[in-house]
C-alpha positions as CSV (number, residue, x, y, z in Angstrom):
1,X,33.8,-113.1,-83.0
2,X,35.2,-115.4,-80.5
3,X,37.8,-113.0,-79.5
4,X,35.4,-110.2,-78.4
5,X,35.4,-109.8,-74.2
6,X,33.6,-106.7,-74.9
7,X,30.5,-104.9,-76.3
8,X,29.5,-100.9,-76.3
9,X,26.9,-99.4,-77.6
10,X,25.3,-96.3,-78.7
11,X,22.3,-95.4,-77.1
12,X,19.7,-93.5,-79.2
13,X,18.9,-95.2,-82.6
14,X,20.5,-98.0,-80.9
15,X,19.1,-98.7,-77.2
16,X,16.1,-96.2,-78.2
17,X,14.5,-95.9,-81.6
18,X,15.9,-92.5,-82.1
19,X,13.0,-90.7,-80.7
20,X,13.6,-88.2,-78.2
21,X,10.4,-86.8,-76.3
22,X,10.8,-83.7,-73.6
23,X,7.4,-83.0,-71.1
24,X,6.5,-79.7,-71.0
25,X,9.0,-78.7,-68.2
26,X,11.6,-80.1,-70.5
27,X,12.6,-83.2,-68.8
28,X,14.1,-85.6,-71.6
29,X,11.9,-89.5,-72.1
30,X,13.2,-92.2,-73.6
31,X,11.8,-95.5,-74.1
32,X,14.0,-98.7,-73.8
33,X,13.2,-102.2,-75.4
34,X,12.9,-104.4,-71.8
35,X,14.8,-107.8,-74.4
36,X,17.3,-105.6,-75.1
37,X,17.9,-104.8,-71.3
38,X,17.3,-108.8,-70.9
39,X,20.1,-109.0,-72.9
40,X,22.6,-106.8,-71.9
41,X,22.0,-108.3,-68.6
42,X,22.9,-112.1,-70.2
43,X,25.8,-111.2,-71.4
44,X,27.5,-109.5,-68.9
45,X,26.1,-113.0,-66.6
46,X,28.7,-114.6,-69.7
47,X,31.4,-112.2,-68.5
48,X,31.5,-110.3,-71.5
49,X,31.6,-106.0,-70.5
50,X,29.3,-103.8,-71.5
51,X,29.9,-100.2,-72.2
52,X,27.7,-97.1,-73.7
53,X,28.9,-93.7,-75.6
54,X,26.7,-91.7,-76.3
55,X,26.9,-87.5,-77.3
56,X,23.9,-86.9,-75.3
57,X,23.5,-86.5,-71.3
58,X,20.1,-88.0,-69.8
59,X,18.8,-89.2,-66.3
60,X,16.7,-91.2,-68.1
61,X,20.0,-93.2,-69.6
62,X,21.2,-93.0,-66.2
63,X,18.4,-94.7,-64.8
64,X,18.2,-97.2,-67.1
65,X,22.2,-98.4,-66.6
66,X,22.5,-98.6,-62.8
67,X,19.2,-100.6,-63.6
68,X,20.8,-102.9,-65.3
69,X,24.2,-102.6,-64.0
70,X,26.4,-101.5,-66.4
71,X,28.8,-99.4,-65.0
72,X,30.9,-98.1,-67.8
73,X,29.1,-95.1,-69.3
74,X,29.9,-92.7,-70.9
75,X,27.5,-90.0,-71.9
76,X,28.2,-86.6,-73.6
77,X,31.0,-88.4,-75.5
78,X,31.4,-85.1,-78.3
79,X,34.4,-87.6,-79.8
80,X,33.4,-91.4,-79.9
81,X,37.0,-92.2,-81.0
82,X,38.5,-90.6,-78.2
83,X,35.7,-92.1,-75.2
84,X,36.3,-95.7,-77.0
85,X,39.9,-95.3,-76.5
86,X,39.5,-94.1,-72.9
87,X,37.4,-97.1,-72.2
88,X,39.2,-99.5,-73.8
89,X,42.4,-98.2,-71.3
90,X,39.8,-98.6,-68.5
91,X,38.6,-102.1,-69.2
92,X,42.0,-103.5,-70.5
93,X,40.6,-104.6,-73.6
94,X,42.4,-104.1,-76.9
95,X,40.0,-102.5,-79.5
96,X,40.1,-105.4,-81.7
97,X,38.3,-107.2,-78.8
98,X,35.1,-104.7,-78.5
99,X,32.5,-105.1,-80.5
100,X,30.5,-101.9,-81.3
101,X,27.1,-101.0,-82.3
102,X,25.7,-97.8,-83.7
103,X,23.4,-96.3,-86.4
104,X,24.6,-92.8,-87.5
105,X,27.8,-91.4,-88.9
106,X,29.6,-89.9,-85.8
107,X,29.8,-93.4,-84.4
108,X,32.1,-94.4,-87.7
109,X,35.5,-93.2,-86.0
110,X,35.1,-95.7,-83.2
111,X,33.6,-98.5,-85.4
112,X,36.6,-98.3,-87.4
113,X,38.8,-99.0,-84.6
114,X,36.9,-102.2,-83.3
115,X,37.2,-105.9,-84.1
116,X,33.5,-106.1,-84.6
117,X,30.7,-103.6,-85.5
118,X,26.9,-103.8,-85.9
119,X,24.5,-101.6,-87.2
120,X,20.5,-101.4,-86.7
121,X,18.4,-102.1,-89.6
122,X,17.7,-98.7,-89.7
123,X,20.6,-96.9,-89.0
124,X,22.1,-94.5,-91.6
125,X,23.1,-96.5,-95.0
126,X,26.8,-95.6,-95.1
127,X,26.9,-97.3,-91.2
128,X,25.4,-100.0,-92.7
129,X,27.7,-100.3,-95.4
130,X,30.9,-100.1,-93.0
131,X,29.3,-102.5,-90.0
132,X,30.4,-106.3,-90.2
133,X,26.6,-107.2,-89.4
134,X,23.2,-105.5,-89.9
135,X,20.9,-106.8,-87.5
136,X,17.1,-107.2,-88.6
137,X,15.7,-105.2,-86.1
138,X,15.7,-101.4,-86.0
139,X,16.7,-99.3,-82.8
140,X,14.9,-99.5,-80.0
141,X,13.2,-102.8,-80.9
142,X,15.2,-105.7,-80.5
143,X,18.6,-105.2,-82.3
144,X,20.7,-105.0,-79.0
145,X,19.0,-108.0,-78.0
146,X,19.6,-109.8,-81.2
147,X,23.6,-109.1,-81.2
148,X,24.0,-110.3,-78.2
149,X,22.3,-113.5,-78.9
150,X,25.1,-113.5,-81.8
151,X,28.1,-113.1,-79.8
152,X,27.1,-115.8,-77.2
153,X,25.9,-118.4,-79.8
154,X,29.6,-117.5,-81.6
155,X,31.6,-117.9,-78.6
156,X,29.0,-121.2,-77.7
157,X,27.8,-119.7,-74.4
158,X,24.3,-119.3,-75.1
159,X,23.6,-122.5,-74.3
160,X,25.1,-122.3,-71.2
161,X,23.2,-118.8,-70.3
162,X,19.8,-120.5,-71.8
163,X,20.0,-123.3,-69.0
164,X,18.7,-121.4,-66.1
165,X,15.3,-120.6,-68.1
166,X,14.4,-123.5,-70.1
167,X,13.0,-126.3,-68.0
């Protein structure tokens, strides 16, 4: 775990609970967990990356990334494999140095290529069964937010991130 610089994510079943609501005009909602967004935002302050792939498109995702500035997105991703090995060319991370979370079976291809993988509690049980770690939250309600707080604690920089709230 101490060699991971980087973490991407999937976004619905991941960053969302799966649900996917459209208003009558058919604009697309999603609803994102505000500690999960707290802690993407600590550990990029660590200097670890953050990335997203995700199959879908939605300004609602887009909103919700230059929000909290994470500016390697990639949405409409139809091959995972393929948008993981773009980004890791982009970033100039090896694979094995990306940690990768995601909760259904078309995010299995770019699991399999990462040094570290996590799955929500309720993500699809053969995801489970291939992910390093299952978190005990499900998507959409903390799990983001919990692997984060696993990769700084394993690389000790949690601490060090904790000092500018705890008096």
């Amino acid at each position: 775990m101490k060699q991971i610089k980087a973490l991407v994510l999937d976004v619905d079943g991941v960053l969302t609970d799966s649900s996917i609501y459209f208003t009558d005009s058919g604009e697309e909602i999603k609803a994102f967990n505000s500690k999960d967004g707290h802690g993407i935002r600590m550990l990029m302050r660590a200097g670890l990356q953050v990335g997203i792939i995700t199959g879908r498109k939605s300004k609602a995702l887009q909103f919700r990334t230059e929000e909290l500035g994470i500016e390697h997105v990639i949405e409409d991703a139809k091959d995972k494999k393929k948008a993981l090995e773009s980004l890791s060319a982009k970033l100039g991370i090896d694979p094995s140095e990306i940690a990768y979370m995601g909760d259904d079976v078309v995010d299995l291809p770019a699991m399999a290529m990462c040094g570290l993988t996590f799955a929500p509690s309720d993500a699809v049980d053969l995801v489970k069964e291939k992910a390093d770690f299952v978190t005990k939250n499900p998507g959409g309600k903390g799990a983001v937010r919990e692997v984060v707080e696993i990769i700084l604690k394993s690389q000790n920089l949690y601490d060090k991130i904790m000092e500018r709230y705890v008096v």
